[in-house]
Structure formats: structure tokens, C-alpha cells
KOLTIBA-200011 format. One record per residue: residue in three letters; x, y, z of N, C-alpha, C, O in turn. Coordinates in steps of 0.05 Angstrom, whole numbers, padded with zeros to 5 digits, always signed. Atoms other than C-alpha are relative to their C-alpha. Example, Ala and Ser with C-alpha at 12.3 -4.5 7.8 and 13.67 -1.06 7.14 Angstrom:
<recs>
Ala+00018-00024+00000+00246-00090+00156+00018+00024+00000+00039+00024+00013 Ser-00016-00024-00001+00273-00021+00143-00015+00022+00014-00005+00044+00018 
</recs>
This chain:
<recs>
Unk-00008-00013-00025+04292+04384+03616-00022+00019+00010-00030+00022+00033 Unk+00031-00025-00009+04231+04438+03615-00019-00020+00015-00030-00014+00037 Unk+00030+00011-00010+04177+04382+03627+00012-00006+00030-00004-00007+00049 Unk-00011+00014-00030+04225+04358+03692+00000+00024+00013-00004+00024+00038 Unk+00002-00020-00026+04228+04421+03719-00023+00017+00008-00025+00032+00026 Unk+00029-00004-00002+04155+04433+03705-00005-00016+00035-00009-00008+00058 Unk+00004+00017-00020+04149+04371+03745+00004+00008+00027-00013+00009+00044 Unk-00012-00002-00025+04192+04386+03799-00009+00026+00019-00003+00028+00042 Unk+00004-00021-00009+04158+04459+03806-00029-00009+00010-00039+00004+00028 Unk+00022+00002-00005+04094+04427+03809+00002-00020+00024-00018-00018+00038 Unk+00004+00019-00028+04107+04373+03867+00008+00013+00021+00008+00002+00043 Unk-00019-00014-00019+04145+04430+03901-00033+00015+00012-00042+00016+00036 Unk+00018-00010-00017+04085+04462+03911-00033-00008+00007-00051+00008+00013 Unk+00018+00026-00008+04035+04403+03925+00014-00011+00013+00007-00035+00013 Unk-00012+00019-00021+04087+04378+03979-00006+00013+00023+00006+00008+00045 Unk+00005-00010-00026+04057+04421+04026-00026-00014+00005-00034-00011+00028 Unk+00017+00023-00017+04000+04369+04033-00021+00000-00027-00015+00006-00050 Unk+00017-00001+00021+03930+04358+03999-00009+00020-00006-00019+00032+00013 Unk+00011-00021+00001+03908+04414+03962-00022+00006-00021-00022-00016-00032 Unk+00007+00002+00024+03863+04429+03907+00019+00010-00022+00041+00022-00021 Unk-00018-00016+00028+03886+04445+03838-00016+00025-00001-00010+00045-00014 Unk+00007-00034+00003+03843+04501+03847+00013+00021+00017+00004+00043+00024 Unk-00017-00029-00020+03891+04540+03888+00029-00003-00009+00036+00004-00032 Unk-00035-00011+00005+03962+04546+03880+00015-00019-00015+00039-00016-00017 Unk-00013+00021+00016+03981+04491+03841-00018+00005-00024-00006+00000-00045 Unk+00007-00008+00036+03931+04511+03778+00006+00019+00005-00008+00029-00012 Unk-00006-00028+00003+03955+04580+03792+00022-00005-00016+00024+00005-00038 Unk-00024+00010+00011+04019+04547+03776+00007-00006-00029+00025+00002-00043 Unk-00002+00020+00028+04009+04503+03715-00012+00024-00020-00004+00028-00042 Unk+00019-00022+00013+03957+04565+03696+00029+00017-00016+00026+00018-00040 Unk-00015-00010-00006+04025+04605+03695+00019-00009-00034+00025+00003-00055 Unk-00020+00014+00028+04069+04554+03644-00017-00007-00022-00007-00010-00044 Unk+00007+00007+00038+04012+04538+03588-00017+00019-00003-00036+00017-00019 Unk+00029-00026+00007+03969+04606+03593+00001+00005-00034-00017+00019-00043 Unk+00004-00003+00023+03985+04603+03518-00018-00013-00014-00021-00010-00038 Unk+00012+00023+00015+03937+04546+03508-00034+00014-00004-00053+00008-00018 Unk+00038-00010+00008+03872+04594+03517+00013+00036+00006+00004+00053+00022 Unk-00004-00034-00005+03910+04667+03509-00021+00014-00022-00027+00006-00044 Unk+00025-00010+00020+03858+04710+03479+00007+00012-00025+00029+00020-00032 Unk+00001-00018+00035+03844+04740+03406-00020+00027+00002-00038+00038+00014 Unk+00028-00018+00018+03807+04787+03377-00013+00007-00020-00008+00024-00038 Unk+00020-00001+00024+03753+04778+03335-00013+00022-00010-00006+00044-00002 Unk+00006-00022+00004+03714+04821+03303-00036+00001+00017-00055-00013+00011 Unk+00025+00008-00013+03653+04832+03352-00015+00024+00006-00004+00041+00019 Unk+00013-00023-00006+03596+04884+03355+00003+00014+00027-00010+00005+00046 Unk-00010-00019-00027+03627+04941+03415-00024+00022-00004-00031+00033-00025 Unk+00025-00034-00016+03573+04998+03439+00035+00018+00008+00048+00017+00029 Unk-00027-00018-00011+03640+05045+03441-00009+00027+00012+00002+00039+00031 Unk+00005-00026-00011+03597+05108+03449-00014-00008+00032-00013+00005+00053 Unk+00011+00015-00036+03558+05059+03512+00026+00008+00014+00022+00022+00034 Unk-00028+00004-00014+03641+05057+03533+00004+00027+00009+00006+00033+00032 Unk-00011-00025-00014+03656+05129+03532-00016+00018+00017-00004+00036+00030 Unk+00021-00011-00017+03585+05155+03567+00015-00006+00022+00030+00010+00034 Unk+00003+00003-00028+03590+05110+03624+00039+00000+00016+00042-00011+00038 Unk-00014+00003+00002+03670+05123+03624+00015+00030+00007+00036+00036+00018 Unk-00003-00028-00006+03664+05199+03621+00030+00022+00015+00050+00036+00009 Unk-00020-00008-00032+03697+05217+03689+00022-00006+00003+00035+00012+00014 Unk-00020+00015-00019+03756+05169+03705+00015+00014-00018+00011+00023-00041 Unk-00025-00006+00015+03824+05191+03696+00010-00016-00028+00003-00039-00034 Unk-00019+00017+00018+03867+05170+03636-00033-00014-00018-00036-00039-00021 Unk+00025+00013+00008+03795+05158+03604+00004-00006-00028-00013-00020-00038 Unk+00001+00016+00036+03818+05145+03524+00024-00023+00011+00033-00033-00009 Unk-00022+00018+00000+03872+05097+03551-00015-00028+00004-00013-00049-00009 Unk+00019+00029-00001+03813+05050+03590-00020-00001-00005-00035-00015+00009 Unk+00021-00001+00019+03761+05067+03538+00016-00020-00023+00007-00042-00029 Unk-00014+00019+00022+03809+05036+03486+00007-00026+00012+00005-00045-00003 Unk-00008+00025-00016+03832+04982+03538-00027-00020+00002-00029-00044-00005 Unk+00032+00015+00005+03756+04962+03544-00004-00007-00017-00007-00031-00020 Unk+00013+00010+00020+03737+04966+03483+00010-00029-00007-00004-00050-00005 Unk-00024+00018+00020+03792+04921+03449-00008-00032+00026-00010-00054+00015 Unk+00001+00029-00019+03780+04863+03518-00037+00006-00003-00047-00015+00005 Unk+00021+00016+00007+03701+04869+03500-00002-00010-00030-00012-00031-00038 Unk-00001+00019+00030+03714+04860+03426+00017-00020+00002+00004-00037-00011 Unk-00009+00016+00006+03766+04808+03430-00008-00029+00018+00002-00051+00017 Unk+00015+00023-00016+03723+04769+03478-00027-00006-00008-00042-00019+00006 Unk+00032-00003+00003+03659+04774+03446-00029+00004+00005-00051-00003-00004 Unk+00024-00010-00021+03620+04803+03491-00025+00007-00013-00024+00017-00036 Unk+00023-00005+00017+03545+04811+03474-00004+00025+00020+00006+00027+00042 Unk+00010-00034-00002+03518+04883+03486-00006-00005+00028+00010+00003+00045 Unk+00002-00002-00022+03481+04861+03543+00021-00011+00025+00014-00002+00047 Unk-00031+00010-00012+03554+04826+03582+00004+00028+00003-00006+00042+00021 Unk-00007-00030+00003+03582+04892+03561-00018+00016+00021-00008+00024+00042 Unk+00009-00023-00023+03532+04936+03599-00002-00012+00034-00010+00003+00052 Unk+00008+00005-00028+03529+04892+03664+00018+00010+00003+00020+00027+00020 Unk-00033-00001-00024+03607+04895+03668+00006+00036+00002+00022+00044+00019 Unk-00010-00026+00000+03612+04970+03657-00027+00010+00025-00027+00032+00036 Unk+00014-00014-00026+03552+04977+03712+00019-00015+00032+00014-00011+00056 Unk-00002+00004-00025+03593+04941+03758+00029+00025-00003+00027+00042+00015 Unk-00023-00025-00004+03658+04993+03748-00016+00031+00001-00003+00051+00010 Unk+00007-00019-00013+03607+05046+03754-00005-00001+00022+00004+00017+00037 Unk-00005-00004-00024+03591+05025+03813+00012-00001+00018+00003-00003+00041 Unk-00035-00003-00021+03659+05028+03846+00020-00026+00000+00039-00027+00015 Unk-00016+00019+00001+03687+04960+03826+00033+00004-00016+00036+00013-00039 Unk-00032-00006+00014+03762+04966+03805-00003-00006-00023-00022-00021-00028 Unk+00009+00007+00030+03767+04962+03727+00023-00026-00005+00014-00039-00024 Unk-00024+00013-00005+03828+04917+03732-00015-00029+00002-00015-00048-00013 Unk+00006+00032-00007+03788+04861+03780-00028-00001-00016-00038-00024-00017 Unk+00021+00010+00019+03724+04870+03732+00012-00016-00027-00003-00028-00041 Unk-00009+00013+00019+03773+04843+03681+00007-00018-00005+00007-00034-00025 Unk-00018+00033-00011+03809+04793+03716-00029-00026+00001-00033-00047-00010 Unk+00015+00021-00006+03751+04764+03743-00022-00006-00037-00026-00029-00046 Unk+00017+00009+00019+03703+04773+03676+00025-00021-00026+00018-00033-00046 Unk-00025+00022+00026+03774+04733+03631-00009-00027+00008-00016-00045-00007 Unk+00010+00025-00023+03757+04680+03690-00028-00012-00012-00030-00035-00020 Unk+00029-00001+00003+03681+04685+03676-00003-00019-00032-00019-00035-00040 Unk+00003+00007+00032+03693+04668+03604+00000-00030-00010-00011-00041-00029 Unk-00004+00029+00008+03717+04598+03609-00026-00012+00019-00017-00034+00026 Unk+00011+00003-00017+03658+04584+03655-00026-00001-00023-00026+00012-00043 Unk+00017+00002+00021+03590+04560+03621-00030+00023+00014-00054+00024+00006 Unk+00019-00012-00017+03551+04609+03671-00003+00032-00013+00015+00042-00027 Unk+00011-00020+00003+03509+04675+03663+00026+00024+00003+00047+00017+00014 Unk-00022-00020+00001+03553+04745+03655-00007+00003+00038+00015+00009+00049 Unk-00003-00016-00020+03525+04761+03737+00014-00019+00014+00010-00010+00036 Unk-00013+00024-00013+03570+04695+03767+00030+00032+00002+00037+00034+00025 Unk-00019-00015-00003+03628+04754+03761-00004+00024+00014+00016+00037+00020 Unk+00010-00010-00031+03589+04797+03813+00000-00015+00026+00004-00006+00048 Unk+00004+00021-00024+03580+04732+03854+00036-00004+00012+00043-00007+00036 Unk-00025+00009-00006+03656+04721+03850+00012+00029+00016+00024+00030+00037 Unk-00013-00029-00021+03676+04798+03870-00016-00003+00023+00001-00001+00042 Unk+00008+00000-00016+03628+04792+03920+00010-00009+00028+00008-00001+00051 Unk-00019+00024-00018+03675+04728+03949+00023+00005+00003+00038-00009+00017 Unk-00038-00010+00007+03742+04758+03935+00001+00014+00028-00016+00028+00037 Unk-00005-00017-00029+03776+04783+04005+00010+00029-00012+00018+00037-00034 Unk-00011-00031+00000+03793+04851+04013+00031+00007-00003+00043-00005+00014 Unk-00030+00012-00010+03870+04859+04006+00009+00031-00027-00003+00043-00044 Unk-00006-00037+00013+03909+04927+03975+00017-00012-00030+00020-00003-00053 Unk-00019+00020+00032+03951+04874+03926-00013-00010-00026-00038-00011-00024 Unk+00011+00005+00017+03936+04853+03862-00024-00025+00004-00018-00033+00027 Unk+00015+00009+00002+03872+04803+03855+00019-00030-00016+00028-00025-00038 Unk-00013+00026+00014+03907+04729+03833-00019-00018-00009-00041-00019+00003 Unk+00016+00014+00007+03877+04681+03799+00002-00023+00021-00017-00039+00016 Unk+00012+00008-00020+03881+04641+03861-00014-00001+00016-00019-00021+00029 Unk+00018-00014-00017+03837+04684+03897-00023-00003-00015-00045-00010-00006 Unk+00036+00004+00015+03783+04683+03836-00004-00019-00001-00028-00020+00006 Unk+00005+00028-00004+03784+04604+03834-00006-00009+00026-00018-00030+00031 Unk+00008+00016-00029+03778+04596+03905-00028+00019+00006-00041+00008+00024 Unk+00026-00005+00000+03713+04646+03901-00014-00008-00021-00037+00000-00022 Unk+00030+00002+00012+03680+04615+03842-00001-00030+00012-00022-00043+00006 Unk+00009+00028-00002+03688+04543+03871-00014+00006+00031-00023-00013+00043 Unk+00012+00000-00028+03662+04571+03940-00029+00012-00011-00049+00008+00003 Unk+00021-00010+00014+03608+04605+03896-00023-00026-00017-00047-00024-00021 Unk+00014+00019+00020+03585+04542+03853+00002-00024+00016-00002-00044+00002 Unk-00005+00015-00011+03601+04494+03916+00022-00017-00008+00025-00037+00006 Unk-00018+00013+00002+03657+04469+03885-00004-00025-00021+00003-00049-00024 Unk+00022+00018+00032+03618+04443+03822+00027-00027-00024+00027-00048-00038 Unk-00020+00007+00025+03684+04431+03783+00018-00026+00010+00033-00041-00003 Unk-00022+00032-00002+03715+04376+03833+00026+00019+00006+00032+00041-00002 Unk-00022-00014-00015+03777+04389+03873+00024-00031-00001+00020-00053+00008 Unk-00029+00026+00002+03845+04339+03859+00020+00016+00023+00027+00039+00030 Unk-00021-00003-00024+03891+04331+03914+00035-00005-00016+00042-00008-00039 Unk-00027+00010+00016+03967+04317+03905+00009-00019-00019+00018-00020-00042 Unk-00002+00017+00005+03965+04255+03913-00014-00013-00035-00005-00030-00050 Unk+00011+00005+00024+03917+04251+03851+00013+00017-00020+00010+00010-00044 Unk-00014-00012+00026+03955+04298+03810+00025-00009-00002+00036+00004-00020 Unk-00011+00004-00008+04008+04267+03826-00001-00030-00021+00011-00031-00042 Unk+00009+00020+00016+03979+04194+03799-00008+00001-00027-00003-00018-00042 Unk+00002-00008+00021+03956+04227+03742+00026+00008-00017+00026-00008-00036 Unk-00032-00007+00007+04029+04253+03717+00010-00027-00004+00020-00033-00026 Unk-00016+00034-00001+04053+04173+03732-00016-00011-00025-00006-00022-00044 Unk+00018+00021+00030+03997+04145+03678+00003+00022-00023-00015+00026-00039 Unk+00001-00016+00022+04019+04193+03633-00012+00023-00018-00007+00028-00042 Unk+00001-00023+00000+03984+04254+03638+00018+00022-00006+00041+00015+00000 Unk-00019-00018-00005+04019+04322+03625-00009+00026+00014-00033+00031+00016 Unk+00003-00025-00014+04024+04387+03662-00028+00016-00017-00052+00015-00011 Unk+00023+00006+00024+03982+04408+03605-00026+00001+00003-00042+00019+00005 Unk+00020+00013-00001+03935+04364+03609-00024+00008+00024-00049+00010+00021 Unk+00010+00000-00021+03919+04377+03682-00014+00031+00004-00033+00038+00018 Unk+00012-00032+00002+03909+04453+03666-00017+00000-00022-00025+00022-00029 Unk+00029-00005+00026+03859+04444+03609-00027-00017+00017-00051-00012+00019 Unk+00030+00019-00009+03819+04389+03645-00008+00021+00031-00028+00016+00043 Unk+00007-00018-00021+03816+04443+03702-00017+00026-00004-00033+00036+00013 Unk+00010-00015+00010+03796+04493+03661-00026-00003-00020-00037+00016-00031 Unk+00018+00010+00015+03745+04448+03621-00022-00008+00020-00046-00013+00015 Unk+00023+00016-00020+03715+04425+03690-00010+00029+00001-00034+00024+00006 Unk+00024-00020-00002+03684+04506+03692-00025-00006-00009-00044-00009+00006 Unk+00017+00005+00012+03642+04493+03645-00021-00010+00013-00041+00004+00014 Unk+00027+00006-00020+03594+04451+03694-00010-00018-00015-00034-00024-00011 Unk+00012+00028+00008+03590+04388+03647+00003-00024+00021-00013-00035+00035 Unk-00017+00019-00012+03640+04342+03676+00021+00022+00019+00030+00044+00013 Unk-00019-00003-00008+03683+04344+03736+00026-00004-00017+00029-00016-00038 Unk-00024+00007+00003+03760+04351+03736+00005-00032-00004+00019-00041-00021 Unk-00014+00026-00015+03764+04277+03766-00014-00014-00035-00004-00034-00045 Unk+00020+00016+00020+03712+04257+03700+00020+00007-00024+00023-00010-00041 Unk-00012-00012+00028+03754+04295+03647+00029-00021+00001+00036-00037-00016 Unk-00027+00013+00013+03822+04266+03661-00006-00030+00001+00014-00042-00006 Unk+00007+00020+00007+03785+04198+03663+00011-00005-00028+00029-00018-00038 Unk-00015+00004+00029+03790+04207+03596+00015-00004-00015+00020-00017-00035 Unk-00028-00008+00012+03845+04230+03588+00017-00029+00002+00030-00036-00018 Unk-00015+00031-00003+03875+04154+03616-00008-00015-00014+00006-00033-00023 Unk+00010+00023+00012+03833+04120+03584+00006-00002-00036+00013-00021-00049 Unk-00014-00007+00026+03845+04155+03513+00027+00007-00004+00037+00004-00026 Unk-00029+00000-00002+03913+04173+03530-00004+00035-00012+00018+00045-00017 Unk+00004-00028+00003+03887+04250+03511-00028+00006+00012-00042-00007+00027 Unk+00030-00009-00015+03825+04291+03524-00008+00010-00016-00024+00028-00011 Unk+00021-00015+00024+03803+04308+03458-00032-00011+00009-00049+00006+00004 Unk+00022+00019+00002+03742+04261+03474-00021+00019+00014-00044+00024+00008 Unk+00011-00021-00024+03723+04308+03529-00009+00025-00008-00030+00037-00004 Unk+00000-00039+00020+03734+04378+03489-00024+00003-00011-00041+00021-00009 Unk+00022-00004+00013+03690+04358+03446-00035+00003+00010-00055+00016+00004 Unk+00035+00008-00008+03630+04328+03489-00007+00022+00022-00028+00017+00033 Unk+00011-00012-00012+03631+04393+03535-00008+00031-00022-00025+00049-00024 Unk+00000-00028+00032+03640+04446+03474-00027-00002-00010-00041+00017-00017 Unk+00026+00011+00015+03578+04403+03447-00020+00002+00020-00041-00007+00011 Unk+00016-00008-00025+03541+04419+03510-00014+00025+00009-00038+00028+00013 Unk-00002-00023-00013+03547+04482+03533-00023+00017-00010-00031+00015-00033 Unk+00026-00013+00010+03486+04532+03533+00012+00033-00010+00000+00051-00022 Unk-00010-00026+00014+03532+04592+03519+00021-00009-00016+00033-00030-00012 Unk-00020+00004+00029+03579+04594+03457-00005-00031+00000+00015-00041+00011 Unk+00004+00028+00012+03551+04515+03438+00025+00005-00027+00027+00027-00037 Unk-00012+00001+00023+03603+04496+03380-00003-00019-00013-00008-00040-00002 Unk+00024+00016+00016+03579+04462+03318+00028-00001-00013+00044+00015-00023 Unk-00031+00024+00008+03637+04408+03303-00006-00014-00019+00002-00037-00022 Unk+00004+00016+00021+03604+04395+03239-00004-00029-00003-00021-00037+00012 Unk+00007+00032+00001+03607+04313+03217+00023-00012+00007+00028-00036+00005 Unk-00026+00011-00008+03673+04309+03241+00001-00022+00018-00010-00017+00040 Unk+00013+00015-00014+03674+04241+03273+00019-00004+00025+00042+00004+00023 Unk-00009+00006-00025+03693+04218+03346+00031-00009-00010+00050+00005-00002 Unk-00028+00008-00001+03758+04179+03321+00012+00029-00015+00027+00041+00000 Unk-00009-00018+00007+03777+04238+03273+00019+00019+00010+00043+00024+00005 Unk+00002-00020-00018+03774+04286+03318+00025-00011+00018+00047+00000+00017 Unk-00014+00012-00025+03809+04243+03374+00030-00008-00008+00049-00016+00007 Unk-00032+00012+00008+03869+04227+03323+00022+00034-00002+00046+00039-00009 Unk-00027-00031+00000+03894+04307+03331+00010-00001+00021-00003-00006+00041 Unk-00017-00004-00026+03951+04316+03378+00003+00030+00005+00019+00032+00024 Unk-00006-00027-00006+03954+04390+03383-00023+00013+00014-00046+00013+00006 Unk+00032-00007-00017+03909+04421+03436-00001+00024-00002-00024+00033+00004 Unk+00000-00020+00013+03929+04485+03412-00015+00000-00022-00035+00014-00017 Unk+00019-00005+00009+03896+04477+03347-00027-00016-00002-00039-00022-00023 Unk+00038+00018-00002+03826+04440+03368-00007+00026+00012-00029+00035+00005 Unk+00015-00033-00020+03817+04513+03416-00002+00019-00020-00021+00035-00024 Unk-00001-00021+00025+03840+04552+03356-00028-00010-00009-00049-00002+00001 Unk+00020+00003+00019+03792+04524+03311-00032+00005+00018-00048+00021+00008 Unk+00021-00001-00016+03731+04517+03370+00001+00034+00010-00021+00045+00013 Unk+00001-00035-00006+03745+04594+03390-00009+00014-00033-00029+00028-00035 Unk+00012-00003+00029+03738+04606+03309-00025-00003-00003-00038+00016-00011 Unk+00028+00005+00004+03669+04568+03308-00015+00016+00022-00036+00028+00018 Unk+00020-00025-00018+03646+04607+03367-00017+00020-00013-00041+00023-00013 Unk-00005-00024+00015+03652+04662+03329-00012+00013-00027-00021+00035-00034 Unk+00003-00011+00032+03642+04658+03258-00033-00021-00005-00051-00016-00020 Unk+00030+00024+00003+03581+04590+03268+00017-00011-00025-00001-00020-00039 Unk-00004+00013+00004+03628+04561+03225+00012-00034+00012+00026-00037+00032 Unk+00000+00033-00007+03634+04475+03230+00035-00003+00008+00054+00002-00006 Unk-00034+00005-00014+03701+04459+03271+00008-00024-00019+00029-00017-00028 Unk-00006+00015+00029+03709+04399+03213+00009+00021-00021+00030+00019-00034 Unk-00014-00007+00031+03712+04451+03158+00030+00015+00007+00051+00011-00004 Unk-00023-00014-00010+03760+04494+03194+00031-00009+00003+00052+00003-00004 Unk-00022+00011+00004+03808+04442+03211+00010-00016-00030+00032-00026-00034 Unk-00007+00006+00034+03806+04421+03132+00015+00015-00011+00036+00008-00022 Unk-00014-00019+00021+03824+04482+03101+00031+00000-00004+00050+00004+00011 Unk-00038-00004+00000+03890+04481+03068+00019+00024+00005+00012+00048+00007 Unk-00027-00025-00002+03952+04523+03076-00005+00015+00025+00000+00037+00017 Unk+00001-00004-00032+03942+04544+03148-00016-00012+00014-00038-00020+00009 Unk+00004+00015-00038+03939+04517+03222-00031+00032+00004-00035+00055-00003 Unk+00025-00011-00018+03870+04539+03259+00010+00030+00016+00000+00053+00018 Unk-00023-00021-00025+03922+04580+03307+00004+00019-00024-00004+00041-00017 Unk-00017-00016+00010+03953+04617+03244-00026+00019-00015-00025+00042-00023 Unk+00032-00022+00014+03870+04638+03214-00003+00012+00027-00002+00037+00027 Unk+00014-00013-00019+03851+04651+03282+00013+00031+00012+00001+00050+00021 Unk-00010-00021-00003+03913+04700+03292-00008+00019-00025-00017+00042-00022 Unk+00002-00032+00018+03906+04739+03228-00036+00004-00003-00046+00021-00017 Unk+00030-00020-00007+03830+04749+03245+00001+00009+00024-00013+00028+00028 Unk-00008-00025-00021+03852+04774+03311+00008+00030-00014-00003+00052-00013 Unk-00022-00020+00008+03906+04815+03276-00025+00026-00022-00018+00049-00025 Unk+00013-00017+00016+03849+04850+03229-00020+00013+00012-00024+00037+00008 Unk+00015-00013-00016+03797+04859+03274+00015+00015+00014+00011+00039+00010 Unk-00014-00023-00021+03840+04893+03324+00015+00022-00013+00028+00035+00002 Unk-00008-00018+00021+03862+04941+03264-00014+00017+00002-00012+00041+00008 Unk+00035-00012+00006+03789+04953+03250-00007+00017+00030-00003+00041+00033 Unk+00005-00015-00022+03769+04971+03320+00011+00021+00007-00001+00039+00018 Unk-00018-00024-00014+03832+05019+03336-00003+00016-00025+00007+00038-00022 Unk+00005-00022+00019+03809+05053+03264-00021+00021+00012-00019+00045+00016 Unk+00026-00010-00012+03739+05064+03292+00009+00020+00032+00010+00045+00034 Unk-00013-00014-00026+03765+05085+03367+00016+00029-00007+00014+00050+00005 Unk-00020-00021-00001+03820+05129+03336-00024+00025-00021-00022+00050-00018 Unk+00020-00022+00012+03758+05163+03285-00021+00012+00025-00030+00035+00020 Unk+00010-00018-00020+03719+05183+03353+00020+00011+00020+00015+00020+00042 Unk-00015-00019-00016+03774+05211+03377+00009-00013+00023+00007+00000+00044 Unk-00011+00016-00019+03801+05165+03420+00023-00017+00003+00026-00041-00001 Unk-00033+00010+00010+03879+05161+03426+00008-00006+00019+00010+00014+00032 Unk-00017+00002-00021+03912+05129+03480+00016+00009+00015+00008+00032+00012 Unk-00030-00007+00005+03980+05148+03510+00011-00005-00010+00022+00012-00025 Unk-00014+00015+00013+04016+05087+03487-00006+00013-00029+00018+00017-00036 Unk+00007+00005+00028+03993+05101+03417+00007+00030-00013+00019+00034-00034 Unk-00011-00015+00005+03997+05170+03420+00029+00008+00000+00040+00024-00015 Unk-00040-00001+00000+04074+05166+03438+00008-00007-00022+00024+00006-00036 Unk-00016+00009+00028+04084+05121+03377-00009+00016-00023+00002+00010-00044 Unk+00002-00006+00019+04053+05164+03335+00011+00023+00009+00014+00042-00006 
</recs>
């Protein structure tokens, strides 16, 4: 009953003609599987005293000193990422759409300044910033690099046995700037999944490359869970361990290591934060 009324939510709003999936219809699907790439937190070198310099001034300043920190450590921001994005909230960018847009930025195989290029494109407007609004400035930004599906093709895609799913990972895999959308769910028909794909842009990419060990093409292509192939490939990011050994290890799912090294790092960091003196509200209430 869920996948039918997936369905039915998604033709509801692709019956207003051809559109891309980069507008209101992956906002949509973005919406029902955001669990398939919700973030962690690892344990990742933070500049916290960089955080609270350039942080100083703003109101409520231990609440989005700790809010920073914890979204540059659990994203793995390298020092230099870190200081562009805190020069663009010094210089008057909302801290909110530097976040929105750099979460955006992340799945994208491009330089940390593409999330200047994208505020740059974003309209003016007093409402929150949607992720329809940042997809429709990075594809007006990158000309539209990633390929644009109409209804009708998402539509065809769903009939050969695609899923909702499906259509939001291969949308979010066409950032990257290997393969189009239209190239990824090729795959996907042809293998009847899109592991095939995961792998050959993951194995690509000039930022976070992931090293999938000797694990071989059919292997690989015989997992059904697309949950844990991201787990384990967000793990190798991370640690430069081989996405083979990772999915070996016994007695836990990729998803269930990758949470309790969120869960420890994000311990670690709010020790450090709370030893310079840096208590939240939230946190201070509960304590």
C-alpha cells in the first residue's frame, strides 16, 4: 500500500506536464527515502577554536558553534572546506542556507566554492531555501550536467520495474558528473538494480575516491540493500578502509558499524566542545 501511494504521489505531481526530476518531483521522492544518504558522524579533524573566532559576535553563539561543529565533523570536512564555508557566513550569508546548500554540495563530485556558485543562483525570497531551489541552481550552474527526466520517462522507468528509490539515488548519483541520470538508470534496466553504477562512479570520483577492495563486479551486484553498499562506501570514505572487507565482517550490517561510529564520535566531539566551554541551550536544559 506505501509503494502505491508513493506512486500515486509521485504521478500526482508529474501530471502537471514534463518536468525535470530536478524540481519538484526529486524534492518529492528526496522527501520519502532521505534515509538512504542521512548523515553520520565520524570522527573528523574540526578547527573548533577556527569556529568560535570567526563565530565570536552572532547571537546564541555556543548553540551554532556546537551546531557547526558537529555538521563539519559529521561531514568530514577538510580544514580548508571548513574555512571557505565559515568565510562565506562571515560574510553575510545565512548560516542555515550555507548548510543547506553545502549537505547539497556534498553529494556533488565538485570543489567546496560550487556552494558559492549555487547561493549566488538561489532567488531572493524571505521563506525557507528548498531543496528545489538548490537543484534548480546547481543544474543552471553546471548547465544541467546531470540530465533532466521528464514524466513521461519517470514514468517508463516505474513500468520496467524501477522503484521510487531507485529514481532518487540515480538522481543523486548523476551529481557526481560521471554519468547522467538517463545513463545510471540504464543500468538499473538492464541489471534490474544500480549497484553496477554505485560502484563505477564511487570508483571515479576525484573527491572521497572509494577503494572497493577485490570485491568483484558480480559480488558486489548480488547485494540487494542500497542502504548497506552507502553505509559501507561512507565507512571507506572515511576510515580508507576496502568496501569488500567491510561488507565481510561478521556480526554487524555496514549501517549498524557506521551508526555506532557516528554514535562515538559525536560523544567525543560534544566532550571536547563542552571542555572549551561550549554548552548549548538544548544541552544545557538537559543538564
Amino acid at each position: 500500500m506505501k509503494k502505491i501511494l508513493l506512486l500515486v504521489g509521485l504521478l500526482a505531481l508529474l501530471s502537471v506536464g514534463a518536468v525535470a526530476l530536478n524540481g519538484e518531483v526529486r524534492e518529492f521522492v528526496f522527501q520519502k527515502v532521505s534515509d538512504l544518504t542521512s548523515p553520520t558522524i565520524p570522527k573528523a579533524a574540526v578547527n573548533i577554536d577556527q569556529i568560535q573566532v570567526s563565530l565570536a559576535s552572532t547571537d546564541h553563539k555556543d548553540d551554532i558553534i556546537y551546531d557547526l561543529t558537529m555538521f563539519f565533523a559529521k561531514n568530514n570536512l577538510s580544514d580548508v572546506e571548513q574555512r571557505f564555508l565559515l568565510s562565506l557566513i562571515n560574510s553575510g550569508e545565512s548560516i542555515d542556507t550555507v548548510k543547506q546548500v553545502a549537505m547539497f554540495w556534498l553529494d556533488t563530485d565538485d570543489d567546496v566554492s560550487v556552494v558559492k556558485g549555487i547561493i549566488d543562483i538561489l532567488p531572493d525570497k524571505e521563506e525557507m531555501i528548498t531543496i528545489f531551489d538548490i537543484e534548480t541552481a546547481f543544474d543552471k550552474l553546471t548547465s544541467n550536467r546531470g540530465g533532466l527526466i521528464t514524466y513521461e520517462q519517470a514514468r517508463i522507468s516505474l513500468d520496467q520495474g524501477l522503484t521510487l528509490e531507485e529514481l532518487h539515488l540515480a538522481n543523486t548519483l548523476s551529481r557526481k558528473g560521471v554519468y547522467t541520470i538517463h545513463e545510471i538508470l540504464n543500468v538499473g534496466k538492464a541489471d534490474g538494480k544500480l549497484n553496477r553504477a554505485i560502484k563505477d562512479i564511487y570508483s571515479r570520483t576525484k573527491r572521497g575516491r572509494v577503494n572497493f577492495g577485490n570485491i568483484s563486479d558480480q559480488k558486489f551486484n548480488d547485494i540487494e540493500d542500497y542502504d548497506e553498499i552507502m553505509s559501507a562506501i561512507k565507512l571507506s570514505e572515511r576510515s580508507g578502509e576496502g568496501v569488500e572487507k567491510i561488507l565481510s565482517k561478521p556480526g554487524k550490517t555496514a549501517r549498524e558499524m557506521y551508526d555506532q561510529w557516528s554514535q562515538e564520535a559525536e560523544a567525543e566531539i560534544h566532550k571536547t566542545l563542552h571542555q572549551k566551554g561550549v554548552t548549548p541551550n538544548m544541552i544545557r536544559e538537559v543538564e
